[in-house]
C-alpha positions as semicolon CSV with decimal commas, in nm:
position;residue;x (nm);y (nm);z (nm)
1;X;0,994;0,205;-0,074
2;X;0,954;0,449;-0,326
3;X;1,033;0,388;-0,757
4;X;1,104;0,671;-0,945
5;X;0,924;0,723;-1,283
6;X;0,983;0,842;-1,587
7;X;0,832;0,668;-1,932
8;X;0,593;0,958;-2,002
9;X;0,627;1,341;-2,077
10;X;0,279;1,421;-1,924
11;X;0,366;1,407;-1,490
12;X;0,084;1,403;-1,271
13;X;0,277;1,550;-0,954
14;X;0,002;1,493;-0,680
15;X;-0,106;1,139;-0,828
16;X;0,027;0,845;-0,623
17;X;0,028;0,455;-0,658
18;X;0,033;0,295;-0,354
19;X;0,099;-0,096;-0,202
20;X;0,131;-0,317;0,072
21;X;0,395;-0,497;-0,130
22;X;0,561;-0,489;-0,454
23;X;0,369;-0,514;-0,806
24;X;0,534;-0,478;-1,138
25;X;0,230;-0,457;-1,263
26;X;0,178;-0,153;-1,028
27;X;0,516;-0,036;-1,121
28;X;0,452;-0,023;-1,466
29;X;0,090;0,181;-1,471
30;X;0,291;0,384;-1,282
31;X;0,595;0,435;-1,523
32;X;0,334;0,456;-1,785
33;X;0,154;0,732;-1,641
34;X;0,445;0,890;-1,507
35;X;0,359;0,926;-1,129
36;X;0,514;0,803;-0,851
37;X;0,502;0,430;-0,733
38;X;0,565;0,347;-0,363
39;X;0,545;0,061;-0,125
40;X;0,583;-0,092;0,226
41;X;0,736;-0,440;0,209
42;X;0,521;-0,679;0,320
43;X;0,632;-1,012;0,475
44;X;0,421;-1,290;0,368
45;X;0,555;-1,428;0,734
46;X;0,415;-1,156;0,968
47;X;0,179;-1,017;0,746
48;X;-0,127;-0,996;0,990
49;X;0,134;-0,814;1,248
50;X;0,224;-0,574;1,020
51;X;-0,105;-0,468;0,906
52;X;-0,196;-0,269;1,282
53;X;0,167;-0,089;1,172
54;X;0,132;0,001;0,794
55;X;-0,216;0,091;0,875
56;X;-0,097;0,381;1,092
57;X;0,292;0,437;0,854
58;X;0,024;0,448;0,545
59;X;-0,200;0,773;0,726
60;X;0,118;0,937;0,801
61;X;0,272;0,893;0,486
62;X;-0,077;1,024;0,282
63;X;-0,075;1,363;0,543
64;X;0,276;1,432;0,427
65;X;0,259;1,397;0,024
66;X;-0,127;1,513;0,055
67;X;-0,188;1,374;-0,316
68;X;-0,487;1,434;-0,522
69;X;-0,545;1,090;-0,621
70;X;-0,427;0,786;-0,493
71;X;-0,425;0,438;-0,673
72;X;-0,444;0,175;-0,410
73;X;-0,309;-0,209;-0,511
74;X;-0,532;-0,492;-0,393
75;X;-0,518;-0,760;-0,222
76;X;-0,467;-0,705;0,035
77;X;-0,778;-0,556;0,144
78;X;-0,658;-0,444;0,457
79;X;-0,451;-0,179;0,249
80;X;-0,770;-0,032;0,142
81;X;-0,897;0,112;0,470
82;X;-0,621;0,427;0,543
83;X;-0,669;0,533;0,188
84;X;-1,040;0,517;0,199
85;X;-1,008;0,687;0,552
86;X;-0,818;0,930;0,436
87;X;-0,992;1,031;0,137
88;X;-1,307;1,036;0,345
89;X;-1,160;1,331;0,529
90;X;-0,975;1,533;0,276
91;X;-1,225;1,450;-0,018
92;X;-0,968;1,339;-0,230
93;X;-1,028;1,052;-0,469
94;X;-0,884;0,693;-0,488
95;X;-0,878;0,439;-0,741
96;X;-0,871;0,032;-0,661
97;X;-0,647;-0,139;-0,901
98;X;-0,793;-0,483;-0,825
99;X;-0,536;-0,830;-0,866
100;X;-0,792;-1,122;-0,744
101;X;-0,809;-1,402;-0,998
102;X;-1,107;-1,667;-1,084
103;X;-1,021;-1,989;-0,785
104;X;-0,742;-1,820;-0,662
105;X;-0,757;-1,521;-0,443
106;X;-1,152;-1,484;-0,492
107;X;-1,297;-1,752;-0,246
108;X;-0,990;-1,976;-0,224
109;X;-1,052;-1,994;0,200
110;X;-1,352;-1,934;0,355
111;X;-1,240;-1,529;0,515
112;X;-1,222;-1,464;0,159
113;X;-1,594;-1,433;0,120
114;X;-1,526;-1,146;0,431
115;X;-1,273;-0,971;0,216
116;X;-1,499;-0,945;-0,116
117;X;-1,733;-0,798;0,112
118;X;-1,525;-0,526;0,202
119;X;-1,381;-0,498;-0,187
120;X;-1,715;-0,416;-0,209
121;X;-1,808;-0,142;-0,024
122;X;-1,438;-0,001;-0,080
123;X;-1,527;-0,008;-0,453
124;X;-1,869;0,180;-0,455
125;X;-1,678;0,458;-0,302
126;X;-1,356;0,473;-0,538
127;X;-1,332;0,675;-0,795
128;X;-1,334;0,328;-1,011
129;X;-1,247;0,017;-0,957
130;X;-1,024;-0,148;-1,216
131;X;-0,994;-0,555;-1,333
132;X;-0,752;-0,722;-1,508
133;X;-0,967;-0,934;-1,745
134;X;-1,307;-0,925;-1,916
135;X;-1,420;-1,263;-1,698
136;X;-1,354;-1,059;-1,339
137;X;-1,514;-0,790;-1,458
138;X;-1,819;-0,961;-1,569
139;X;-1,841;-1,136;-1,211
140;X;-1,831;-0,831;-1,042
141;X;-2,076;-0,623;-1,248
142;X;-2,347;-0,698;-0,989
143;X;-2,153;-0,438;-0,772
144;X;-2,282;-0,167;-0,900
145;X;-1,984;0,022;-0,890
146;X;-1,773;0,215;-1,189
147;X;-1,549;-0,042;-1,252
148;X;-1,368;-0,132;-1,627
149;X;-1,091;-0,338;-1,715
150;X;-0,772;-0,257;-1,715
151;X;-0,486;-0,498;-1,879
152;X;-0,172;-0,576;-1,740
153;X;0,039;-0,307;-1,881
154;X;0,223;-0,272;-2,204
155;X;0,558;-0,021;-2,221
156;X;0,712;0,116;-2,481
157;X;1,068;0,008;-2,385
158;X;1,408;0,142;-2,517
159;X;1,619;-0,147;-2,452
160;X;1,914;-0,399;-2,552
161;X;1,871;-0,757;-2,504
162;X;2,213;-0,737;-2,273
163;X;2,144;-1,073;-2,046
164;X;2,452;-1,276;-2,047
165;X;2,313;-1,545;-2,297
166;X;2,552;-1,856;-2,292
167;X;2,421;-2,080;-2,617
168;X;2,101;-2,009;-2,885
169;X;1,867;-2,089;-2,953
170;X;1,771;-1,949;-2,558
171;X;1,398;-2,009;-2,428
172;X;1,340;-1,802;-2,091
173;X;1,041;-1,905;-1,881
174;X;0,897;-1,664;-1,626
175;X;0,807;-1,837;-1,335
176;X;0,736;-1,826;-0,976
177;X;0,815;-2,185;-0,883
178;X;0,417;-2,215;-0,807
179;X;0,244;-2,599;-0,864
180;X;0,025;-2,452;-1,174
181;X;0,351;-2,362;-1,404
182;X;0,463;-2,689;-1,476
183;X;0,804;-2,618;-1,467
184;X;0,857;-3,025;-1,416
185;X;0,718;-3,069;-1,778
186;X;0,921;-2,800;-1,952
187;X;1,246;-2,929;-1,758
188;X;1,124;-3,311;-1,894
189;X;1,122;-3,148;-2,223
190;X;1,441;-2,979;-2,253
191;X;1,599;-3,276;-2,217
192;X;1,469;-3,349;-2,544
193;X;1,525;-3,049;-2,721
194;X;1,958;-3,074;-2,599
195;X;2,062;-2,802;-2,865
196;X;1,820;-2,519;-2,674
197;X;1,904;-2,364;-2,381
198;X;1,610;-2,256;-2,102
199;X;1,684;-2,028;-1,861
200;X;1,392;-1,986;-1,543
201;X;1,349;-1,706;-1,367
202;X;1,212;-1,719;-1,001
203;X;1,388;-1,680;-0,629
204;X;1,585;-2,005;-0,580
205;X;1,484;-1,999;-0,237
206;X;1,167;-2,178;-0,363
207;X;1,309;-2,410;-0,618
208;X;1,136;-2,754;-0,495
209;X;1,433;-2,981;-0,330
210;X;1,634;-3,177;-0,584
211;X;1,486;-3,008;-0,890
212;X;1,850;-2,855;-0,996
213;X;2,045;-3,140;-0,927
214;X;1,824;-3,328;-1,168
215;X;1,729;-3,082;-1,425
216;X;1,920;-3,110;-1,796
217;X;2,295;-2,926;-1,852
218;X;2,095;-2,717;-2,090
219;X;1,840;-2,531;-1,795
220;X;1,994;-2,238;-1,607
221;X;1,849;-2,097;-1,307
222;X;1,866;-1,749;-1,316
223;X;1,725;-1,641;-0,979
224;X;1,457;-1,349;-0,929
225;X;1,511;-1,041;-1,164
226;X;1,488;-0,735;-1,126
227;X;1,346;-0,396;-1,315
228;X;1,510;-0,339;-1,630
229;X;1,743;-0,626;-1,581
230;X;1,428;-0,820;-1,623
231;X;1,355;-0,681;-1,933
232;X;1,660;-0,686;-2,064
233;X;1,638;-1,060;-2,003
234;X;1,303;-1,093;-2,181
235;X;1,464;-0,906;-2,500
236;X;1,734;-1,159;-2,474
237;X;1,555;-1,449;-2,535
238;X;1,424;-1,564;-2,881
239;X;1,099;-1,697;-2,742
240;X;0,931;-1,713;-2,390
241;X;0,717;-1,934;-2,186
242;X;0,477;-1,892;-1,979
243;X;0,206;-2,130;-1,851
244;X;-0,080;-2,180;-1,622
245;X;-0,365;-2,435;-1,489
246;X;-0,560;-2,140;-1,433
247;X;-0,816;-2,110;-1,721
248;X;-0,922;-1,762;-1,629
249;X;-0,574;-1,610;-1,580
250;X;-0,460;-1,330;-1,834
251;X;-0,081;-1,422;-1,675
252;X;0,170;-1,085;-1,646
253;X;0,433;-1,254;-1,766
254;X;0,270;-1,210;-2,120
255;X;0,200;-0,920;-2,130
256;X;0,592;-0,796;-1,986
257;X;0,725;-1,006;-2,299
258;X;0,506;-0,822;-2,552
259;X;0,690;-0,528;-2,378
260;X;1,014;-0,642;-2,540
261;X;0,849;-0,777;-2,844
262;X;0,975;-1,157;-2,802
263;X;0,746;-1,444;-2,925
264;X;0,579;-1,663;-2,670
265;X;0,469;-1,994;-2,570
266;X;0,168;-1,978;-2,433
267;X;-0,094;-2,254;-2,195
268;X;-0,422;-2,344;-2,433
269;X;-0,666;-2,113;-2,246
270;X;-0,936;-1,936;-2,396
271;X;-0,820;-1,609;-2,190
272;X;-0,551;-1,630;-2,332
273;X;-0,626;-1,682;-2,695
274;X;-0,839;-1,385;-2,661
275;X;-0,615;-1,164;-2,496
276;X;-0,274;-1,336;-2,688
277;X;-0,466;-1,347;-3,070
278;X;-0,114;-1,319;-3,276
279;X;0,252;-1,358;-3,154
280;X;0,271;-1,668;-2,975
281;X;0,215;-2,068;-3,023
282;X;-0,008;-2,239;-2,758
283;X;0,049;-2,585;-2,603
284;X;-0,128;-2,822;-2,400
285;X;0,077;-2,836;-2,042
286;X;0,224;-3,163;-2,111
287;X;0,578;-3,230;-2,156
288;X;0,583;-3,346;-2,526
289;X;0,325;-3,083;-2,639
290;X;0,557;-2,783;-2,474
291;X;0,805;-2,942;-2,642
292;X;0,653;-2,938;-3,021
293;X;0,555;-2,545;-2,900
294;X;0,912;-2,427;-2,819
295;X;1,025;-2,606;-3,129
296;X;0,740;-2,443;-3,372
297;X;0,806;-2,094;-3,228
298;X;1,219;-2,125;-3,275
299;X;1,083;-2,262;-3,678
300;X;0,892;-1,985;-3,675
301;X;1,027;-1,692;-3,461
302;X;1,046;-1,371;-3,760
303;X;0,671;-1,438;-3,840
304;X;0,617;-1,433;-3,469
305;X;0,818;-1,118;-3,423
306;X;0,615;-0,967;-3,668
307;X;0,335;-1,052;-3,464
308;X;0,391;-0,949;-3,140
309;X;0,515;-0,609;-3,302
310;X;0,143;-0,582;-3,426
311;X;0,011;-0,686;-3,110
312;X;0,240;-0,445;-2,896
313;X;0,120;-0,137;-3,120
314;X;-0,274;-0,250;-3,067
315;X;-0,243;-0,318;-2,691
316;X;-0,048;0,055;-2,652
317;X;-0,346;0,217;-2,809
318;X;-0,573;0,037;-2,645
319;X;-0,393;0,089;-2,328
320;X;-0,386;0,482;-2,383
321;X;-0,774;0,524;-2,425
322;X;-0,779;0,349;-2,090
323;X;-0,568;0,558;-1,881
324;X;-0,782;0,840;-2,060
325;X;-1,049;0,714;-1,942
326;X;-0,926;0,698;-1,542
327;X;-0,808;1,069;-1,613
328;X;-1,141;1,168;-1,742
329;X;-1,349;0,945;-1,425
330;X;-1,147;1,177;-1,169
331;X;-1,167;1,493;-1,296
């Protein structure tokens, strides 16, 4: 499936980002650098069937847009091997754009350990190899490979805070429905805070049983959103959460707010004080501490707007000497 993209002046005709499945965060370098983004969807069902099929659809595909340089999205590894292939026979140059995360999708099972093998070897051929944190990249170092870190993306977006907002104050929360999120604590605490409204993103299809029927009047389930609809959703809110268990997790969902310049609520890591410094108020995950958090940031939302403006400008800069940098490794 291809997305069409068109944030930047500067078009890089014969550069291509390429998945296995969807990535906003793969859609938005892409935007960003004004190239085109396209991928096969991937069912999490039949995955290891597929992979014999998108192995051969990926080759063909390649042979027909012949690109210069190709951005490959990991995991999954098996992704990995047509590109490499392919750029093994046509010298043209890819880049790894590397999603694993610290106890997650590093050595969660034991093929895992199999896999980081072949990220390795895959990665001291690419062009470079690029991390979304400090703390991966540091782990990986002993690669050997040209490797940096790239942060989840920032954009520079043009748009109205149009979602259909029924009461204010409105808290969003982006979510995923997934056991670390503790979307059970911030439903325990809205019914607490009655005169806010939360609305949770995510595909119902994975809200646990019973969890609507028992949540507060006040918490709307908005279902998965899409592109700019999901944007326009963040801009809509006056502050967003987004939490994790996972101490070494700079979580997308932060960075896609800072897009739209809304304050957050953040989980008390040390990733992401260092990556989150201004703009947001952090909580323990805990029911009554998310609670005092959504209530400080609604006391305090114009200083935090001011904030995340400053932080927005920072990471944007930052973010351009980056993509620089990519340019300037495959030329």
């Amino acid at each position: 499936m291809t997305r069409k993209t068109k944030e930047t002046k500067e078009t890089r005709k014969r550069w291509l980002f390429l998945g296995w499945s969807y990535s906003r965060r793969s859609e938005d370098i892409a935007i960003i650098m004004g190239i085109e983004y396209f991928y096969f969807p991937l069912s999490q069902r039949i995955r290891f069937f597929q992979f014999p099929l998108l192995f051969i659809k990926t080759l063909l595909f390649l042979s027909k847009k012949r690109p210069e340089v190709i951005f490959i999205q990991h995991p999954p590894v098996h992704a990995i091997l047509p590109v490499f292939l392919y750029c093994l026979f046509t010298k043209t140059q890819f880049i790894i754009d590397s999603h694993i995360i610290p106890g997650t999708t590093i050595t969660e099972k034991p093929h895992h350990h199999i896999y980081l093998l072949l990220h390795r070897f895959y990665s001291y051929y690419a062009a470079v190899t690029l991390f979304h944190s400090d703390v991966i990249l540091k782990r990986f170092k002993r690669w050997r490979c040209r490797c940096m870190v790239l942060e989840n993306p920032v954009r520079n977006l043009e748009i109205k805070g149009n979602f259909p907002v029924r009461e204010r104050p409105a808290v969003g929360m982006v979510s995923s429905f997934s056991p670390d999120e503790h979307i059970l604590d911030v439903i325990e605490s809205a019914k607490k805070l009655k005169d806010v409204y939360f609305y949770i993103t995510g595909k119902k299809n994975k809200i646990p049983p019973g969890l609507v029927k028992s949540a507060a009047e006040n918490i709307c389930f908005t279902g998965y959103i899409k592109g700019d609809d999901y944007y326009e959703f963040l801009k809509s809110m006056d502050t967003v959460i987004v939490l994790t268990d996972r101490e070494e997790s700079a979580l997308l969902g932060a960075y896609e707010t800072i897009s739209c310049g809304t304050p957050l609520v953040l989980s008390d890591t040390w990733i992401m004080r260092y990556y989150f410094p201004i703009g947001a108020i952090f909580v323990e995950n805990r029911k009554e501490a998310i609670g005092k958090g959504i209530r400080k940031a609604l006391e305090e939302n114009e200083k935090l707007r001011r904030e995340m403006r400053e932080l927005k400008g920072e990471k944007i800069e930052k973010q351009a000497e980056n993509f620089l940098r990519i340019k300037n490794l495959t030329s």
